[in-house]
N, C-alpha and C positions, 0 to 999 in steps of 0.2 A: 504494500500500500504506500504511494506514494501522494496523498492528500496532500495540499498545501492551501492552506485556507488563508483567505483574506475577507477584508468588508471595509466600507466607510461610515461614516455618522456626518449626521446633518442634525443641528438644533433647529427648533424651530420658532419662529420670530418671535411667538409667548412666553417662548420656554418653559411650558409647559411638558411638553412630548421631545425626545431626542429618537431618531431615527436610525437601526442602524441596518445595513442592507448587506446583505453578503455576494461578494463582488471575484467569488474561486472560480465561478463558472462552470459549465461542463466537460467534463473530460475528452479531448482528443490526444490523438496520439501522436499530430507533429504540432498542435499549437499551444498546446494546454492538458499535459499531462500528472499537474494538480487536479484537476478539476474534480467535482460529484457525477458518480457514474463510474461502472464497472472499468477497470480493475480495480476501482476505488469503489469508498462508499457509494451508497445510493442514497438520496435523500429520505426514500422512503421507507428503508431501513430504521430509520429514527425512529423510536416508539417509548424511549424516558425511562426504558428499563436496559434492555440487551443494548442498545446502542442509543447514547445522550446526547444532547446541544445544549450546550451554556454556556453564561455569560458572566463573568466576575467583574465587578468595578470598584473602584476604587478612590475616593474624591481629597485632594487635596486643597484646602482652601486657603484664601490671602492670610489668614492670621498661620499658615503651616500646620494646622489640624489635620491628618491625614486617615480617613475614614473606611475600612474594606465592608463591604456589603456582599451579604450570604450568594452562592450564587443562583442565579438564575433560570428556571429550567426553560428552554423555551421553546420542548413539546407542549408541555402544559400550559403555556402562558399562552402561544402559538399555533402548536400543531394542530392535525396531520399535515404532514409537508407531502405534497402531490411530486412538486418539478421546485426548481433553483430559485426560478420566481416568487414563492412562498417566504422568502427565506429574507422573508423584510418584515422589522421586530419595532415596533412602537412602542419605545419605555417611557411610564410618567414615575415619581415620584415615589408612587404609591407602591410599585414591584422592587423597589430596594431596602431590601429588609436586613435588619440583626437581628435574627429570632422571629419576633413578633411586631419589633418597633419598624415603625416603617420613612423613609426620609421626611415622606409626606403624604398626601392628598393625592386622585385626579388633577386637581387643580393648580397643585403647586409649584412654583415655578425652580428648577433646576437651580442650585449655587453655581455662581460662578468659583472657577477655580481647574486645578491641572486633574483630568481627568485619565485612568488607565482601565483601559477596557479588554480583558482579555476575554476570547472567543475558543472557544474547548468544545471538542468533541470527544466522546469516549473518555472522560476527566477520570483518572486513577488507575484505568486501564489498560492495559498492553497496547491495544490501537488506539492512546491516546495522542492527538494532534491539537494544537492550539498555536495563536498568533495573539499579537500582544499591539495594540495602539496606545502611545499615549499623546492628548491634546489637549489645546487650553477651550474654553467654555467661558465665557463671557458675556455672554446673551442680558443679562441684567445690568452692568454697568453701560453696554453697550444703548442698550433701549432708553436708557436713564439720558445718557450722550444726545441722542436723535429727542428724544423730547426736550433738551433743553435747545436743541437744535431750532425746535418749530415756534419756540418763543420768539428767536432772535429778528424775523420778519415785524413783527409789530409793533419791539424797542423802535426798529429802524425807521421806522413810518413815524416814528416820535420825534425822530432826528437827534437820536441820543446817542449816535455810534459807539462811544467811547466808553460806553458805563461798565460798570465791574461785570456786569452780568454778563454783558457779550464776550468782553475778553475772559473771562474764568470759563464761560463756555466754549470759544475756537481755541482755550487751553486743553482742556477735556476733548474734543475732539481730537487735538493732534496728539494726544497722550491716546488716545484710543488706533487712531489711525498706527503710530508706534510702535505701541503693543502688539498691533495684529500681524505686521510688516514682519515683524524681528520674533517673532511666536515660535521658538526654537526650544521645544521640549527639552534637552536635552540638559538646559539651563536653568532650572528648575527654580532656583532661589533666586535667580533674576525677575523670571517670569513674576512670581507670585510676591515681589516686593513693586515691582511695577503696577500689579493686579490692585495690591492693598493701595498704591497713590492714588492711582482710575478710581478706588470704591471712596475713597475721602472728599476727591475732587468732585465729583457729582452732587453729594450730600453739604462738604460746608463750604465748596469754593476753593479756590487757593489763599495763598498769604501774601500773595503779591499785591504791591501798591501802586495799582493802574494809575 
């Protein structure tokens, strides 16, 4: 068995839902010899006992709180998986559990902060396979950025260019813009001290004297 699993994530503008879509594809034998599909697993082989999909995560936030969450089974949450197309998992809040506590709600909206997501098949097992992302999540400081964004038209119409407000906000902005530029997991303690300036500047401003 020569599986080689991959997938991406996509937040979603509420941040509510993170999306993660598995992206190994089917097996061929000159283009994609990872792939689901004999000689390799079969998707529908999956069934949460004889053969598993899960998901571990793991959330690091700006103050460096670093979080693991049970993992995820995502027959149960998901299955039956038909075809490869199936194999796209909508997590809110509420599927991240320690035990019984859960992150949050439906409704609740995802922390920002360095996320690691690993993808396991077969976890503990002889045929176990797994792949490992890790990335930054920032969907709320970001959203926080773009609304103070949609103020700045109406200062302007005041003819007040100059006020703290706008500049503490195309500061936040390009602390944002920044952040996403140079998003180099790798950095971990860059990232998430950059993460903790973006979550100050949105709520009290900077300390600069426009």
């Amino acid at each position: 068995m020569v599986l080689s699993l991959s997938f991406s994530v996509e937040e979603r503008n509420d941040n509510k839902i993170i999306t993660v879509t598995d992206s190994t594809g089917v097996y061929d034998a000159l283009t994609n010899t990872g792939g689901w599909g004999a000689p390799n697993p079969e998707v529908t082989d999956i069934d949460g006992s004889n053969h598993t999909l899960e998901m571990i995560i793991t959330i690091t936030t700006s103050d460096n709180v670093e979080v693991e969450y049970d993992p995820i089974d995502l027959f149960t949450e998901f299955g039956p998986f038909t075809t490869t197309a199936d194999l796209v998992f909508e997590l809110d809040c509420s599927m991240l559990l320690i035990g019984t506590e859960a992150l949050g709600t439906t409704d609740t909206e995802f922390p920002d902060g360095i996320y690691e997501v690993v993808y396991i098949y077969d976890r503990g097992l002889g045929s176990e396979v797994s792949t490992t992302v890790n990335l930054l999540i920032e969907g709320q400081s970001r959203n926080s950025v773009y609304n103070l964004l949609r103020e700045v038209p109406t200062i302007y119409n005041c003819s007040d260019c100059r006020s703290r407000v706008i500049l503490d906000t195309l500061l936040s902005k390009a602390f944002l813009d920044a952040i996403r530029a140079s998003a180099y997991v790798a950095q971990e303690e860059n990232l998430l001290k950059d993460l903790a300036v973006l979550e100050r500047l949105v709520i009290d401003g900077s300390n600069y004297n426009w």
